[in-house]
N, C-alpha and C positions, 0 to 999 in steps of 0.2 A: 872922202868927205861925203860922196854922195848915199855910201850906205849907212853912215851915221845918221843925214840927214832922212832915210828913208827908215830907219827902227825906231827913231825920237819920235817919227809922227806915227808910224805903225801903233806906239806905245801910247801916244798920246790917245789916240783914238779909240784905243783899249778902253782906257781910262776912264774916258768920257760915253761912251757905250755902257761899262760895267756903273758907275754914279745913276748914271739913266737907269737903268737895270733896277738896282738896289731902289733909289728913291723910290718908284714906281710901285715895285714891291712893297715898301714898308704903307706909302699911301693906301696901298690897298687894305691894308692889316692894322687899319685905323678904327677904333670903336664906330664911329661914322659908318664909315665904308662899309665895314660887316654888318652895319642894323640893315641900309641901304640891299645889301646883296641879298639878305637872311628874307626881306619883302617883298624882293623880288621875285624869290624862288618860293615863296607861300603865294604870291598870285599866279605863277606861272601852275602851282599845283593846282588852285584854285580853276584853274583857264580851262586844265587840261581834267577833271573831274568833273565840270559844267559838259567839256565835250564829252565823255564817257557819259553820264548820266544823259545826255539828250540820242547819241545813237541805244541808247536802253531802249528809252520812250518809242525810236521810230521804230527798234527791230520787236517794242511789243504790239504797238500799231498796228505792225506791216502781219504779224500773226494771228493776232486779233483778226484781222480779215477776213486772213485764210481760214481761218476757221470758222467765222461767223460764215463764208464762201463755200466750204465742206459740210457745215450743216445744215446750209440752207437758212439762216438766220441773216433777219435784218438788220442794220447797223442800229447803233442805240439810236433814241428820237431824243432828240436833244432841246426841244418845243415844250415838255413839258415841265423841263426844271428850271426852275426858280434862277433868276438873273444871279451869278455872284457877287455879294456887295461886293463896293469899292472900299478901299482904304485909305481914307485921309487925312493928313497929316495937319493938326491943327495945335491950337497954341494952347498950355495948358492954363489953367481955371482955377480961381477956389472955389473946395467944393461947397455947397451951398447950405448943406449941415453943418459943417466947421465955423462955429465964430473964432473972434478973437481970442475970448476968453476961455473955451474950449484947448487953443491951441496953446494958451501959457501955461497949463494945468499940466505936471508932471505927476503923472500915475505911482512912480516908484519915489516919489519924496514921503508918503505917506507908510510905507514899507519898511 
């Protein structure tokens, strides 16, 4: 009796292990789920190409130095250039040459 009752549940447990298993799997393999993965791994690329590109910048920095250092050359003077604009994000406009009746005017009806 007892090892009936000890391969039913062995089996049972199987069962419900292997359902888990599958369900699990198939969620994954859900249109969803793949757009979801597929964004994840374009940021993660993204992540990891910011980090690339930024140790560029410092190992050209860090050269840049050394050579301005080897030539006896002063760092750039960074006093004389002109501020960077800013860029800001504002609300779009009509533009002030476009009237109305400019904009109902179809160029290719006459065509």
């Amino acid at each position: 009796m007892f090892r009936r009752t000890f391969w039913f549940t062995a089996g049972a447990a199987a069962g419900v292990w292997a359902t888990t298993k599958v369900n699990r799997k198939i969620r994954q393999l859900t249109p969803e789920s793949l757009a979801a993965q597929a964004a994840n791994k374009a940021i993660d690329a993204g992540h990891r190409l910011k980090d690339f590109a930024v140790e560029i910048k410092t190992g050209m920095d860090r050269r840049e130095a050394e050579l301005g250092e080897a030539l006896g050359l002063k760092g750039p003077d960074h006093s004389a250039l002109p501020a960077r604009p800013r860029i800001v994000a504002i609300e779009p406009t009509v533009h002030p040459r476009i009237t109305h009746s400019d904009q109902s005017h179809n160029r290719n009806e006459d065509h």
